[in-house]
N, C-alpha and C positions, 0 to 999 in steps of 0.2 A: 704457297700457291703453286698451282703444274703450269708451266709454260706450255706457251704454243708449240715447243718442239716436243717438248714430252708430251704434249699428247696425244701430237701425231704418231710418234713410236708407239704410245701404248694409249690409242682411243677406249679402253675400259677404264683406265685408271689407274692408277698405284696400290699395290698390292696385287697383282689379278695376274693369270696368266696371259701372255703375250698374245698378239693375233693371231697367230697360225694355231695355237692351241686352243684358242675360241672357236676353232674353225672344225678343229677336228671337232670338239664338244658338238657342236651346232649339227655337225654330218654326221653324229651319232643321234643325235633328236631325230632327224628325218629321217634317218636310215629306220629308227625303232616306230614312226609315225607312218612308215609304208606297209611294215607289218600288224598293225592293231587297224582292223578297217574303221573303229569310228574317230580317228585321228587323222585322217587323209585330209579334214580340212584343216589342219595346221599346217601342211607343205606349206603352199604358197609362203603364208608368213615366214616358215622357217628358212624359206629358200631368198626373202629379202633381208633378212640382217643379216644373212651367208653372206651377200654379196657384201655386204659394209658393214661388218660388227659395229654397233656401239654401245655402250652401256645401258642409256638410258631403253633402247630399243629393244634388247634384252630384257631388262626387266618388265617394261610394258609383255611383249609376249609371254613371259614366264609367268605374269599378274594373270593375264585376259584366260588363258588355258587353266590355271589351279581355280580360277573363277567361275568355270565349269563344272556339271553337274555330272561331268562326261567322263569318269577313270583314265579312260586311254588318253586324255588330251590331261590329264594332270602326270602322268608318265613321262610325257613329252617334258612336260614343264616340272622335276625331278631332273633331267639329265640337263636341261639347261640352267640349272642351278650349281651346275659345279663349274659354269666359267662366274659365278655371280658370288659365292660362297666362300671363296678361296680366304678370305682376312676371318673366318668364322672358326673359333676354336672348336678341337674335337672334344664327345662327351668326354667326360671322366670315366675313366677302363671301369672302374666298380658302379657307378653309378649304373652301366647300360649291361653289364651283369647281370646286376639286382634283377633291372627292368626284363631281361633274356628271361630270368627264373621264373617273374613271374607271368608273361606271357604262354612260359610253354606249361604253366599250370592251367590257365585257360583253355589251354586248345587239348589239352587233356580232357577238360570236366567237356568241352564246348563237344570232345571227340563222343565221352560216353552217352552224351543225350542221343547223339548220330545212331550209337549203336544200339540203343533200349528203344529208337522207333523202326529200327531193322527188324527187331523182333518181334516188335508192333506188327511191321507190316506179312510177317512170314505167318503172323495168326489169321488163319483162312476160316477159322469159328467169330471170330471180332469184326473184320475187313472184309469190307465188302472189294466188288468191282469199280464201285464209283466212289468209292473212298480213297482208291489207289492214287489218281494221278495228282491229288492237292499232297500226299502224303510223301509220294516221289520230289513233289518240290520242296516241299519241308526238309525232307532229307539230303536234297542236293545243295541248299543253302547250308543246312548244318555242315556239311560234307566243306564247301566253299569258306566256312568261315574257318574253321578247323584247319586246314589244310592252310590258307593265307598263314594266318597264325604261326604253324609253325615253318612256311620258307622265313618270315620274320628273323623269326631266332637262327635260322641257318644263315642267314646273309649276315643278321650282327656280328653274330661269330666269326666271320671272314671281315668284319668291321666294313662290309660294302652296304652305306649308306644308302644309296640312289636304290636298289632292289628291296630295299629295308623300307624305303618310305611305299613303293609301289605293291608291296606285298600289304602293309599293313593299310593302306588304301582301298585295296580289294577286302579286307577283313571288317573293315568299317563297313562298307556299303554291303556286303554278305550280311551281316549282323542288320541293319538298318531295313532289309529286305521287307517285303511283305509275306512273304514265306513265312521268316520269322514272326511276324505279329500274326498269321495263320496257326503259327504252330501254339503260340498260347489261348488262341480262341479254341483248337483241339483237343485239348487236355482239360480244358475249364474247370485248372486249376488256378485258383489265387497266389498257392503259395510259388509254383512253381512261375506264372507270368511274372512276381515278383525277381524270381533268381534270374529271369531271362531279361530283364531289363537292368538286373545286378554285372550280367554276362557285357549286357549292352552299353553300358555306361564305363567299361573300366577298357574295354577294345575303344572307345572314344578317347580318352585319357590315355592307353596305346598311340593311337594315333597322332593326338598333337602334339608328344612326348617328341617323339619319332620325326612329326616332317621339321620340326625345331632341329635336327640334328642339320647338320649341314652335308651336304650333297659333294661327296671326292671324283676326281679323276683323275688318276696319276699318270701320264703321259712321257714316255721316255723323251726326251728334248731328241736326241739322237735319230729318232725314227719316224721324228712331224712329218715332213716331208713324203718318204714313205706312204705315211699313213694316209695324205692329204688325194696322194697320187692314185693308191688304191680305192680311196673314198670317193674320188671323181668317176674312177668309171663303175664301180659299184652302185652310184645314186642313180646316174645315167641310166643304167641297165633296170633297178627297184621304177624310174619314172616312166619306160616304154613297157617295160613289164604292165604294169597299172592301167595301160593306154589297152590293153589286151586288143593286140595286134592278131588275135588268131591261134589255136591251140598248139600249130608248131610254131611259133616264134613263141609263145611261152613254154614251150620245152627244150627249145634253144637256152634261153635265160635263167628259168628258176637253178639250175642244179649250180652256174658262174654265179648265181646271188649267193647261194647259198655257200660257199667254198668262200668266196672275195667274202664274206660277213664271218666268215672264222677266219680268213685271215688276219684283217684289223682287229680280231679281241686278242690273238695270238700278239701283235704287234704291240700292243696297247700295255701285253702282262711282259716286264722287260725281265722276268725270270725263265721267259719262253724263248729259246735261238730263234733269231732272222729264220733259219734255215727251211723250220718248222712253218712258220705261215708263208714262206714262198712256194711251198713244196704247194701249201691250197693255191696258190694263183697260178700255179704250171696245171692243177686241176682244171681250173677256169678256165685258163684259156682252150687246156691242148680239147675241151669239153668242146667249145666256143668255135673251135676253128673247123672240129669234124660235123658239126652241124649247119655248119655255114651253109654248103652247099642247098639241104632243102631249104631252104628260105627264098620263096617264091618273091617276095617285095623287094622288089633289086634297091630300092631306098635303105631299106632295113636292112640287107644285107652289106650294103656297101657300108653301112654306118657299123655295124657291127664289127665286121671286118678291122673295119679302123681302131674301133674298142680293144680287138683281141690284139689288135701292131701296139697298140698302148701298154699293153698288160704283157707281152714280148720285152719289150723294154726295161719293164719296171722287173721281172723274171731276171732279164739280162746282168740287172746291174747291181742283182741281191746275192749273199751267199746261197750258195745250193749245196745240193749234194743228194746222191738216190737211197733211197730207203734202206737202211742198214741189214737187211737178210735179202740177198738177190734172189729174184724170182717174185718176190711178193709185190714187189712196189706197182703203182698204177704205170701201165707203158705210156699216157700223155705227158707223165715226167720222168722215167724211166728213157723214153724215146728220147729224149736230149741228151743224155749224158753215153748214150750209145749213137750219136747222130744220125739217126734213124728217123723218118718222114713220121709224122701223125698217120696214125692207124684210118681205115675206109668211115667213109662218113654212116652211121646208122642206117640202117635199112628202115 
Protein backbone atom coordinates (compact mmCIF):
# COMPACT_ATOMS: atom_id res chain seq x y z
CA UNK A 1 0.00 0.00 0.00
CA UNK A 2 1.33 4.11 -0.61
CA UNK A 3 1.44 5.89 2.51
CA UNK A 4 0.24 9.14 3.19
CA UNK A 5 3.70 10.44 2.56
CA UNK A 6 4.17 9.02 -0.46
CA UNK A 7 1.50 10.21 -1.78
CA UNK A 8 1.82 13.52 -0.99
CA UNK A 9 5.35 13.47 -2.82
CA UNK A 10 3.73 11.77 -5.74
CA UNK A 11 -0.35 12.43 -5.82
CA UNK A 12 -0.37 10.48 -9.34
CA UNK A 13 0.94 7.42 -8.12
CA UNK A 14 3.83 5.00 -8.49
CA UNK A 15 5.24 4.58 -11.45
CA UNK A 16 4.11 8.24 -13.10
CA UNK A 17 6.15 11.05 -13.42
CA UNK A 18 6.62 13.40 -10.55
CA UNK A 19 4.48 16.81 -10.19
CA UNK A 20 6.33 19.21 -11.83
CA UNK A 21 6.44 16.95 -14.87
CA UNK A 22 2.48 16.58 -14.77
CA UNK A 23 2.67 20.09 -14.80
CA UNK A 24 4.67 20.70 -17.79
CA UNK A 25 2.38 17.88 -19.59
CA UNK A 26 -0.89 19.62 -18.50
CA UNK A 27 0.76 23.44 -19.88
CA UNK A 28 1.34 21.69 -23.06
CA UNK A 29 -2.57 20.43 -23.33
CA UNK A 30 -3.47 24.07 -22.91
CA UNK A 31 -0.95 25.57 -24.54
CA UNK A 32 -2.06 23.21 -27.77
CA UNK A 33 -6.10 23.83 -26.68
CA UNK A 34 -5.50 27.69 -27.14
CA UNK A 35 -4.48 27.00 -30.71
CA UNK A 36 -7.29 24.54 -31.98
CA UNK A 37 -10.34 26.98 -31.49
CA UNK A 38 -12.86 24.19 -30.93
CA UNK A 39 -10.88 23.29 -27.73
CA UNK A 40 -11.03 26.50 -25.90
CA UNK A 41 -13.62 24.95 -23.87
CA UNK A 42 -11.19 22.52 -22.25
CA UNK A 43 -9.00 25.58 -20.51
CA UNK A 44 -10.88 26.12 -17.75
CA UNK A 45 -10.76 22.33 -16.77
CA UNK A 46 -7.19 22.13 -17.76
CA UNK A 47 -6.46 25.12 -15.86
CA UNK A 48 -8.01 23.32 -12.57
CA UNK A 49 -6.04 19.98 -12.31
CA UNK A 50 -2.87 22.56 -13.24
CA UNK A 51 -3.57 24.01 -10.08
CA UNK A 52 -3.60 20.45 -8.13
CA UNK A 53 -2.61 17.55 -10.31
CA UNK A 54 -4.31 14.32 -9.35
CA UNK A 55 -4.74 11.28 -10.76
CA UNK A 56 -7.95 10.41 -10.61
CA UNK A 57 -8.83 14.16 -11.91
CA UNK A 58 -6.70 13.57 -14.90
CA UNK A 59 -8.10 10.72 -16.00
CA UNK A 60 -11.76 12.09 -15.61
CA UNK A 61 -10.72 14.92 -18.03
CA UNK A 62 -8.73 12.83 -20.44
CA UNK A 63 -12.13 10.34 -20.29
CA UNK A 64 -14.83 13.49 -20.69
CA UNK A 65 -12.51 15.13 -23.93
CA UNK A 66 -11.81 11.58 -26.05
CA UNK A 67 -15.72 11.29 -25.12
CA UNK A 68 -16.17 13.77 -27.61
CA UNK A 69 -17.33 14.03 -30.85
CA UNK A 70 -14.90 17.09 -31.11
CA UNK A 71 -11.01 16.06 -32.76
CA UNK A 72 -9.37 18.98 -31.24
CA UNK A 73 -10.73 18.16 -27.67
CA UNK A 74 -9.34 14.48 -28.17
CA UNK A 75 -5.89 16.07 -29.00
CA UNK A 76 -6.00 17.71 -25.87
CA UNK A 77 -6.77 14.43 -24.26
CA UNK A 78 -3.65 12.60 -26.41
CA UNK A 79 -1.13 14.99 -24.67
CA UNK A 80 -2.67 14.37 -21.30
CA UNK A 81 -2.20 10.78 -21.64
CA UNK A 82 1.59 10.97 -21.31
CA UNK A 83 1.39 11.95 -17.57
CA UNK A 84 -1.38 8.94 -17.31
CA UNK A 85 0.67 6.34 -19.63
CA UNK A 86 3.88 6.30 -18.31
CA UNK A 87 3.65 2.15 -16.66
CA UNK A 88 2.28 1.37 -20.53
CA UNK A 89 4.77 -0.70 -22.38
CA UNK A 90 6.03 0.64 -25.91
CA UNK A 91 4.71 -1.33 -29.26
CA UNK A 92 7.03 -3.90 -30.46
CA UNK A 93 9.57 -2.04 -33.15
CA UNK A 94 8.15 -4.66 -35.92
CA UNK A 95 4.88 -4.93 -34.86
CA UNK A 96 4.24 -0.88 -35.59
CA UNK A 97 6.54 -1.32 -38.86
CA UNK A 98 4.34 -3.86 -40.19
CA UNK A 99 1.42 -1.41 -39.08
CA UNK A 100 3.72 2.01 -40.88
CA UNK A 101 3.79 -0.41 -44.28
CA UNK A 102 0.54 -0.83 -44.21
CA UNK A 103 -0.86 2.39 -43.64
CA UNK A 104 1.35 4.25 -46.12
CA UNK A 105 -0.31 1.59 -48.65
CA UNK A 106 -3.55 3.10 -47.86
CA UNK A 107 -2.87 6.66 -48.24
CA UNK A 108 -1.26 5.66 -51.46
CA UNK A 109 -4.56 3.84 -53.00
CA UNK A 110 -6.59 6.52 -50.61
CA UNK A 111 -3.94 9.20 -52.77
CA UNK A 112 -4.88 7.82 -56.42
CA UNK A 113 -8.73 7.87 -55.91
CA UNK A 114 -7.79 11.96 -55.00
CA UNK A 115 -6.15 12.10 -58.22
CA UNK A 116 -8.55 10.03 -60.84
CA UNK A 117 -11.38 12.70 -59.54
CA UNK A 118 -8.88 15.66 -60.36
CA UNK A 119 -9.18 14.48 -63.67
CA UNK A 120 -12.73 13.98 -63.28
CA UNK A 121 -13.11 17.34 -62.30
CA UNK A 122 -10.52 18.99 -65.18
CA UNK A 123 -13.29 17.27 -67.84
CA UNK A 124 -15.23 20.38 -68.81
CA UNK A 125 -17.30 17.94 -71.55
CA UNK A 126 -18.50 15.51 -68.08
CA UNK A 127 -18.69 18.58 -65.39
CA UNK A 128 -20.78 20.75 -65.17
CA UNK A 129 -20.84 24.22 -62.94
CA UNK A 130 -22.98 22.83 -60.41
CA UNK A 131 -21.23 19.55 -60.11
CA UNK A 132 -18.10 21.34 -59.02
CA UNK A 133 -18.50 22.39 -55.47
CA UNK A 134 -20.01 18.77 -54.05
CA UNK A 135 -16.93 17.28 -56.10
CA UNK A 136 -14.29 20.01 -54.41
CA UNK A 137 -15.51 18.43 -51.33
CA UNK A 138 -15.16 14.94 -52.23
CA UNK A 139 -11.72 15.93 -53.18
CA UNK A 140 -10.78 17.74 -50.11
CA UNK A 141 -11.89 14.87 -47.78
CA UNK A 142 -9.95 12.42 -50.13
CA UNK A 143 -7.07 15.01 -50.04
CA UNK A 144 -7.59 15.02 -45.70
CA UNK A 145 -7.71 11.59 -45.46
CA UNK A 146 -4.61 10.83 -47.46
CA UNK A 147 -2.55 13.28 -46.21
CA UNK A 148 -3.63 12.34 -42.13
CA UNK A 149 -2.56 8.93 -43.26
CA UNK A 150 0.60 9.58 -44.08
CA UNK A 151 1.82 12.39 -41.05
CA UNK A 152 0.77 8.96 -39.28
CA UNK A 153 3.71 7.13 -40.61
CA UNK A 154 5.94 10.18 -40.40
CA UNK A 155 5.51 10.69 -36.62
CA UNK A 156 5.69 6.62 -36.14
CA UNK A 157 8.75 6.70 -37.52
CA UNK A 158 10.11 9.29 -35.03
CA UNK A 159 8.26 6.75 -32.58
CA UNK A 160 6.15 10.21 -31.45
CA UNK A 161 3.05 8.63 -30.30
CA UNK A 162 0.83 11.62 -29.22
CA UNK A 163 1.07 13.20 -33.02
CA UNK A 164 0.53 9.38 -34.21
CA UNK A 165 -2.68 9.11 -32.43
CA UNK A 166 -3.96 12.85 -33.56
CA UNK A 167 -2.95 12.35 -37.08
CA UNK A 168 -4.65 9.13 -37.29
CA UNK A 169 -7.75 10.75 -35.59
CA UNK A 170 -8.16 13.27 -38.27
CA UNK A 171 -7.77 10.20 -40.85
CA UNK A 172 -10.75 8.53 -39.15
CA UNK A 173 -13.09 11.28 -39.12
CA UNK A 174 -11.86 12.32 -42.91
CA UNK A 175 -12.72 8.82 -43.94
CA UNK A 176 -16.12 8.76 -41.90
CA UNK A 177 -17.03 12.20 -43.71
CA UNK A 178 -20.08 12.77 -45.64
CA UNK A 179 -18.02 13.76 -48.53
CA UNK A 180 -16.97 10.34 -48.57
CA UNK A 181 -20.47 8.54 -48.51
CA UNK A 182 -21.06 11.50 -51.38
CA UNK A 183 -18.31 10.24 -53.08
CA UNK A 184 -19.86 6.63 -53.59
CA UNK A 185 -23.33 7.89 -54.22
CA UNK A 186 -21.26 9.74 -57.38
CA UNK A 187 -19.84 7.15 -59.00
CA UNK A 188 -22.95 4.57 -58.50
CA UNK A 189 -20.56 2.35 -58.37
CA UNK A 190 -21.27 -0.89 -56.23
CA UNK A 191 -18.06 -2.19 -56.67
CA UNK A 192 -16.18 0.67 -55.92
CA UNK A 193 -18.70 1.87 -52.55
CA UNK A 194 -17.67 -1.61 -51.75
CA UNK A 195 -13.61 -0.71 -51.80
CA UNK A 196 -14.44 2.64 -49.93
CA UNK A 197 -16.01 1.20 -47.02
CA UNK A 198 -12.91 -1.59 -47.42
CA UNK A 199 -10.63 1.91 -47.23
CA UNK A 200 -13.06 2.74 -44.44
CA UNK A 201 -13.04 0.02 -42.11
CA UNK A 202 -9.15 -0.82 -42.10
CA UNK A 203 -8.26 3.52 -41.20
CA UNK A 204 -10.79 2.27 -38.28
CA UNK A 205 -8.68 -0.66 -37.15
CA UNK A 206 -5.55 2.14 -37.92
CA UNK A 207 -7.12 3.98 -35.48
CA UNK A 208 -7.79 1.79 -32.38
CA UNK A 209 -4.43 0.13 -33.25
CA UNK A 210 -2.84 3.34 -32.64
CA UNK A 211 -4.68 5.38 -29.74
CA UNK A 212 -3.90 1.67 -27.84
CA UNK A 213 -0.26 2.81 -28.05
CA UNK A 214 0.56 4.83 -25.23
CA UNK A 215 1.18 8.56 -25.33
CA UNK A 216 5.38 9.69 -24.45
CA UNK A 217 6.81 12.64 -23.24
CA UNK A 218 10.30 12.67 -22.50
CA UNK A 219 11.02 15.64 -20.35
CA UNK A 220 14.76 16.45 -19.45
CA UNK A 221 14.35 16.46 -15.33
CA UNK A 222 17.29 19.17 -15.64
CA UNK A 223 15.12 21.84 -17.45
CA UNK A 224 11.47 21.31 -15.45
CA UNK A 225 11.89 24.19 -14.02
CA UNK A 226 12.93 25.99 -16.92
CA UNK A 227 10.28 24.78 -18.79
CA UNK A 228 7.57 25.50 -16.03
CA UNK A 229 8.86 29.27 -15.88
CA UNK A 230 8.60 29.77 -19.57
CA UNK A 231 5.12 27.91 -19.60
CA UNK A 232 3.86 30.49 -16.95
CA UNK A 233 4.27 33.38 -18.93
CA UNK A 234 3.66 31.83 -22.30
CA UNK A 235 -0.01 30.62 -21.04
CA UNK A 236 -0.36 34.04 -19.56
CA UNK A 237 0.31 35.77 -22.79
CA UNK A 238 -1.96 32.51 -25.09
CA UNK A 239 -5.07 33.62 -22.24
CA UNK A 240 -4.95 37.81 -22.81
CA UNK A 241 -4.29 36.95 -26.35
CA UNK A 242 -7.84 34.98 -26.45
CA UNK A 243 -9.49 37.89 -24.35
CA UNK A 244 -8.61 40.07 -27.85
CA UNK A 245 -7.75 43.03 -26.15
CA UNK A 246 -7.65 44.90 -29.49
CA UNK A 247 -5.53 44.49 -32.64
CA UNK A 248 -2.24 46.18 -31.25
CA UNK A 249 -2.23 44.23 -28.12
CA UNK A 250 -2.52 41.27 -30.38
CA UNK A 251 0.38 42.18 -32.40
CA UNK A 252 2.24 42.91 -29.29
CA UNK A 253 1.67 39.10 -28.23
CA UNK A 254 1.32 36.80 -31.12
CA UNK A 255 5.03 37.02 -32.50
CA UNK A 256 6.27 36.38 -27.89
CA UNK A 257 3.68 33.32 -28.34
CA UNK A 258 5.00 32.14 -30.90
CA UNK A 259 8.92 32.38 -30.15
CA UNK A 260 8.25 31.27 -26.01
CA UNK A 261 6.07 28.04 -27.99
CA UNK A 262 9.40 27.13 -29.78
CA UNK A 263 11.13 27.65 -26.99
CA UNK A 264 9.55 24.98 -24.66
CA UNK A 265 9.73 22.32 -27.77
CA UNK A 266 13.55 23.23 -28.09
CA UNK A 267 13.67 22.62 -24.13
CA UNK A 268 11.72 19.68 -24.13
CA UNK A 269 14.17 17.83 -27.16
CA UNK A 270 17.36 17.52 -24.48
CA UNK A 271 19.55 16.89 -27.92
CA UNK A 272 18.64 20.69 -28.53
CA UNK A 273 21.39 23.27 -26.30
CA UNK A 274 19.70 25.50 -23.54
CA UNK A 275 21.32 27.99 -25.76
CA UNK A 276 19.13 27.53 -28.67
CA UNK A 277 15.62 27.99 -27.11
CA UNK A 278 16.89 31.08 -24.92
CA UNK A 279 18.09 32.72 -28.09
CA UNK A 280 13.67 32.36 -28.81
CA UNK A 281 13.03 33.97 -25.39
CA UNK A 282 15.54 36.99 -25.91
CA UNK A 283 13.20 37.14 -29.31
CA UNK A 284 10.16 37.36 -27.00
CA UNK A 285 11.06 39.59 -24.97
CA UNK A 286 13.61 42.13 -26.67
CA UNK A 287 9.84 41.76 -29.38
CA UNK A 288 7.81 42.39 -26.08
CA UNK A 289 9.57 45.40 -24.69
CA UNK A 290 9.72 47.48 -28.12
CA UNK A 291 6.18 47.20 -28.41
CA UNK A 292 5.27 48.07 -24.99
CA UNK A 293 5.26 51.59 -25.58
CA UNK A 294 2.04 51.43 -28.09
CA UNK A 295 -0.15 49.82 -25.72
CA UNK A 296 -2.72 52.21 -25.07
CA UNK A 297 -4.29 50.05 -21.76
CA UNK A 298 -1.90 51.20 -19.02
CA UNK A 299 -3.35 47.84 -17.25
CA UNK A 300 -2.13 45.64 -20.05
CA UNK A 301 0.85 47.30 -20.32
CA UNK A 302 1.95 47.37 -16.91
CA UNK A 303 1.11 43.65 -16.73
CA UNK A 304 2.96 43.01 -19.74
CA UNK A 305 5.80 44.81 -18.78
CA UNK A 306 6.05 42.62 -15.78
CA UNK A 307 5.70 39.53 -18.26
CA UNK A 308 8.69 40.79 -20.21
CA UNK A 309 10.97 41.58 -16.36
CA UNK A 310 9.87 37.79 -16.05
CA UNK A 311 11.35 36.40 -19.22
CA UNK A 312 14.62 39.01 -18.50
CA UNK A 313 15.23 36.81 -15.72
CA UNK A 314 14.58 33.54 -16.92
CA UNK A 315 17.13 34.97 -20.27
CA UNK A 316 19.48 36.01 -17.44
CA UNK A 317 20.03 32.87 -15.79
CA UNK A 318 20.22 30.66 -19.15
CA UNK A 319 23.27 29.94 -21.12
CA UNK A 320 23.36 32.35 -24.19
CA UNK A 321 25.52 33.22 -26.55
CA UNK A 322 24.96 35.36 -30.21
CA UNK A 323 24.36 33.85 -33.31
CA UNK A 324 27.51 32.19 -34.71
CA UNK A 325 28.15 34.47 -38.09
CA UNK A 326 28.10 38.23 -36.85
CA UNK A 327 25.96 40.48 -38.51
CA UNK A 328 23.13 37.98 -39.05
CA UNK A 329 21.75 37.47 -35.58
CA UNK A 330 18.31 39.34 -34.52
CA UNK A 331 19.72 42.78 -32.78
CA UNK A 332 16.86 42.00 -29.75
CA UNK A 333 19.53 39.37 -28.86
CA UNK A 334 22.37 40.49 -30.51
CA UNK A 335 21.81 43.89 -28.47
CA UNK A 336 22.64 42.11 -25.20
CA UNK A 337 25.81 40.64 -25.75
CA UNK A 338 26.91 44.09 -27.21
CA UNK A 339 25.03 45.99 -24.26
CA UNK A 340 23.31 47.93 -26.40
CA UNK A 341 19.60 49.38 -25.47
CA UNK A 342 16.53 47.55 -27.36
CA UNK A 343 16.07 49.09 -30.74
CA UNK A 344 12.85 52.17 -31.37
CA UNK A 345 9.67 50.88 -30.60
CA UNK A 346 7.61 50.00 -34.27
CA UNK A 347 6.18 52.70 -36.06
Amino acid sequence: MIDDAERMANPLGANTMDESEVRVVIGQAVGRAYYLDRAERSIPMLQSVFEEPQRTDLERASSELLGSDNPDEHTVAFILQAALQTDRPDPAPIAWRDLALDIRELESTVADYMYRLEQEMENKDKVTESDKPAMVEMHDALRGWANSLGSVVSHMREENWIDAKVEVDKAFYASQSQAIDALKTHYKDPILAEIIDRFRDKTKQFHETILGYPSRMIIPKDRVKTILDVQAVYLRLQQLYSEDRGIQANQVMGYPIEKLGDAIGYLLQASTHVETANYEIGLAVGNLRRWLPKISDSALRKELSDLADKLDMIFSSLPAKPWPMKGYGHPDVESRFDSEPYGPAPE
